[in-house]
N, C-alpha and C positions, 0 to 999 in steps of 0.2 A: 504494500500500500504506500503512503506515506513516508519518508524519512521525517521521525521524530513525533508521530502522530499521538495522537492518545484514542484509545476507545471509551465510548462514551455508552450507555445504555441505558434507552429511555423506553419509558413507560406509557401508555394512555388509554384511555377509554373514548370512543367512536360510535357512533350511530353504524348499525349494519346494515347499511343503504345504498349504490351505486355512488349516489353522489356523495356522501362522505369516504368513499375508500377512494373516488376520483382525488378528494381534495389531497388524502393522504400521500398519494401516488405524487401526486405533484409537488408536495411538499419535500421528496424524498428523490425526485428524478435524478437530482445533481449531485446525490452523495451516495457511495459506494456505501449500501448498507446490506444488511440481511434484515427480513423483518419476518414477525411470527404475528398472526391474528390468529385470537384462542377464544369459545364462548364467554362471553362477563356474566358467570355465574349464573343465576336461571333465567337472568335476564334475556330473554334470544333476540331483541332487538338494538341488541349493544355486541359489541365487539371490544377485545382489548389486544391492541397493538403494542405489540414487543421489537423497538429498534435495534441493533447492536450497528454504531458508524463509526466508524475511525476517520477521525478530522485534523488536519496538520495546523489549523488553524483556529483559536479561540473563536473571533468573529464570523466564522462560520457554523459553529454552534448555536451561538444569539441569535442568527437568521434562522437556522432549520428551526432553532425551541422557539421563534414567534410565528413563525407559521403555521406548526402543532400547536399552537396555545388558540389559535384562530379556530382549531377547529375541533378541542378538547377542552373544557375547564381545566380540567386538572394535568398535567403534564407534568411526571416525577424523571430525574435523569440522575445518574450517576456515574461516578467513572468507573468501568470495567475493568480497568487495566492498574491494579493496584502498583504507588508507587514503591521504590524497595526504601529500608528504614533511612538509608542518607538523603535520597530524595523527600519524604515526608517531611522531615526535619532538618532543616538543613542547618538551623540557626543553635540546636543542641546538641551535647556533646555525647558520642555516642556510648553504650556501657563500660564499665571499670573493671 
């Protein structure tokens, strides 16, 4: 992918409707992701979308999470790609 990327792995809940997996689709055209849509519990007219993207770029996270936010209330993201303990901290001294 990227040199120096991070993977990111976001969360949301969608209407399971043509035109919301349109909007999804569109929000996700430009970034090299895998996505998972799974039933939202008994609800069958919802859907929940699972992204995993790997993005080299901060600012292009901002854009993909406001255009999920466009068409999600809720939109949860975290970083997949856990950093190792001198990256986490870089400002503390490491153990003794």
């Amino acid at each position: 992918m990227y040199r120096n990327a991070i993977k990111w792995r976001i969360r949301l809940t969608l209407s399971d409707d043509p035109y919301s997996r349109a909007l999804f689709r569109e929000a996700l055209c430009d970034q090299p992701a895998s996505v998972r849509l799974l039933p939202h519990g008994t609800d069958i007219t919802k859907v929940t979308g699972e992204v995993m993207v790997e993005l080299a770029q901060d600012e292009r996270l901002a854009s993909l999470l406001s255009a999920l936010r466009g068409i999600s209330p809720q939109v949860f993201v975290a970083r997949a790609d856990r950093p190792g303990p001198a990256e986490a901290s870089p400002d503390l001294p490491g153990p003794s």
